[in-house]
C-alpha positions in Angstrom: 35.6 102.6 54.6 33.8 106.0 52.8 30.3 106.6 53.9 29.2 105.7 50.7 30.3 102.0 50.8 28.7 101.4 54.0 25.7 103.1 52.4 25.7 101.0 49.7 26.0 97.9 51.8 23.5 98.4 54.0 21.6 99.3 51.1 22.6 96.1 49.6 22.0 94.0 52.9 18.3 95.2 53.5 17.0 94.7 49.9 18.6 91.5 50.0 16.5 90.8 53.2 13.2 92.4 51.6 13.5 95.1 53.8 14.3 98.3 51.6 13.9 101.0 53.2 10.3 101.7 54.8 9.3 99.1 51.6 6.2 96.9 52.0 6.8 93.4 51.9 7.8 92.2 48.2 4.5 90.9 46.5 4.5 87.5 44.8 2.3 88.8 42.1 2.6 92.0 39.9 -1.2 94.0 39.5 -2.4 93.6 36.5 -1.8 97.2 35.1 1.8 96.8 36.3 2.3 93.6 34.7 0.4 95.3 31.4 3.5 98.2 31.9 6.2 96.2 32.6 5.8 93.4 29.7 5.2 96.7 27.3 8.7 97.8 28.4 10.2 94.6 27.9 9.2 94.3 24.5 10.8 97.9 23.6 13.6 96.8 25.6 14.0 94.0 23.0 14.2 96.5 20.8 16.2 98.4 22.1 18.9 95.7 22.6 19.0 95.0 19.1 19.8 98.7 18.3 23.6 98.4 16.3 24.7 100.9 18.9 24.1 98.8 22.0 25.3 95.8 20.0 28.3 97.1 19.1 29.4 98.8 22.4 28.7 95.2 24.3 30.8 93.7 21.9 33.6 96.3 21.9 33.4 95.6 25.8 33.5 91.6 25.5 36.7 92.2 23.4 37.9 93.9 26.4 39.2 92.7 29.6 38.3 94.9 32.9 39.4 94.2 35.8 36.9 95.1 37.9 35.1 94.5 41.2 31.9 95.3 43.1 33.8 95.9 46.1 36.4 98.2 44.2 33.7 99.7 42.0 32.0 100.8 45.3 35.0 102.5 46.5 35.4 104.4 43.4 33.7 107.8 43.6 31.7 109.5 41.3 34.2 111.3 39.6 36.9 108.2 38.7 36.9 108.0 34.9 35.7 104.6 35.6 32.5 105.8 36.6 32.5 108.6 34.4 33.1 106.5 31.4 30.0 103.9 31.9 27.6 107.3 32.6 28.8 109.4 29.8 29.2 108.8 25.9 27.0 108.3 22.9 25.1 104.9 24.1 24.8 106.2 27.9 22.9 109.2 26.2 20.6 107.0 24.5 20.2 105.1 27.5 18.9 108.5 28.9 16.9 109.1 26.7 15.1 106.1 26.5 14.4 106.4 29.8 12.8 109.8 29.8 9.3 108.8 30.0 10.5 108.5 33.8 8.5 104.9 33.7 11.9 103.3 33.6 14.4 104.8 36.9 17.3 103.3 35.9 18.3 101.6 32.5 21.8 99.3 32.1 23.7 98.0 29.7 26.2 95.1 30.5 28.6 92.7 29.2 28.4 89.1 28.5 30.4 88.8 32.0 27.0 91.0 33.4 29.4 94.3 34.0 28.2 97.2 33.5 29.1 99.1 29.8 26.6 102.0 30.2 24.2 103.5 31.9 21.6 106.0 32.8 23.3 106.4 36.0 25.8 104.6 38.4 25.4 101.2 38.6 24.8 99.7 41.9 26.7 96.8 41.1 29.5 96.6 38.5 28.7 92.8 37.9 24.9 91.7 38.2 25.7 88.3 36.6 24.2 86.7 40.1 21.0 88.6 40.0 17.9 86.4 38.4 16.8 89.0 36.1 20.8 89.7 34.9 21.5 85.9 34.7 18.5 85.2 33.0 18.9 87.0 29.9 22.9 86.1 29.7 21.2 82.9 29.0 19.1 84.1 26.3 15.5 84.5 28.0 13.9 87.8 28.5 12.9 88.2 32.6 11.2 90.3 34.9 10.2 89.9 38.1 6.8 89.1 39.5 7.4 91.2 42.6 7.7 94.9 44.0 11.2 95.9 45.4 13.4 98.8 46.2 15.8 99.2 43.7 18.9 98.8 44.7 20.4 102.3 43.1 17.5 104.2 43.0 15.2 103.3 46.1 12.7 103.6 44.0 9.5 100.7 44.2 10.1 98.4 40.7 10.2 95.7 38.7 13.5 94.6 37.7 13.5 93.9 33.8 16.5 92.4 32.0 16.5 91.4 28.1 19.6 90.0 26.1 21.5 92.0 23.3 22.1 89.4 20.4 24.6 88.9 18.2 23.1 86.3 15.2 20.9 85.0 17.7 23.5 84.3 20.7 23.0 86.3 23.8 26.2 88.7 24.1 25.1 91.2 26.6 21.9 92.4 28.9 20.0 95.3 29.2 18.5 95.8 32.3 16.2 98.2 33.6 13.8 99.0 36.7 10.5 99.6 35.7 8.7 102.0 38.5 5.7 100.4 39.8 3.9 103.7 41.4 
């Protein structure tokens, strides 16, 4: 097993805990200026979803069958194609630059299946499809959290934010983003 997967799953097992790393407790309510910040970005995240880019590269990847899994996605490194291929391209770069303003650390695109399609950087997780926020807005509903956590891929203190790409009204796809809470 690399360094990197057991990285990753310890990772994976103290978040899942509340522990992080050195993280304060999760909170069960978000400040009010956070909560002011992170409903702002989930309103331009709406907008962003709808962008014909986004819509079109989630349903391009619907159309398309990967066969892919968390445990083989974490033993891929950095340089498979794989990886390269959901960090780099036209939509990963407007992922980037949406998230410029460095008020967003990480910002995902996914498939009706909640795999990632693009990204800002490496997903943590190639399928998110079990994570509140992710499942949420596979059903439709714009989420985010009401609590402070590590992020899983950054380490970073956020607020997990997830929004659904439409396709005449049905949810196709999510894009998900952590929204830093310093």
């Amino acid at each position: 097993m690399s360094v990197v997967v057991v990285r990753r799953a310890l990772i994976l097992a103290l978040v899942g805990l509340g522990l992080g790393l050195g993280a304060a407790p999760a909170r069960s309510e978000l400040p009010a200026e956070l909560k002011t910040r992170v409903e702002a970005y989930q309103k331009k995240m709406i907008e962003w979803a709808a962008h014909p880019s986004m819509v079109k590269a989630v349903k391009d990847a619907n159309a398309a069958s990967p066969v892919m899994t968390n445990s083989r996605w974490d033993d891929l490194p950095d340089t498979d194609p794989a990886v390269k291929a959901t960090i780099s391209g036209p939509v990963s770069d407007q992922l980037k630059k949406w998230e410029e303003d460095k008020n967003i650390n990480k910002l995902f695109l996914r498939d009706g299946k909640g795999q990632v399609v693009a990204a800002s950087s490496r997903a943590f997780l190639y399928n998110a499809a079990n994570r509140p926020h992710v499942a949420a807005a596979l059903k439709g509903q714009a989420f985010h959290a009401q609590e402070i956590k590590p992020d899983p891929a950054t380490q970073v203190k956020s607020v997990q934010v997830a929004v659904p790409v439409l396709d005449g009204g049905k949810p196709i796809g999510v894009l998900n983003a952590a929204v830093t809470a310093n």
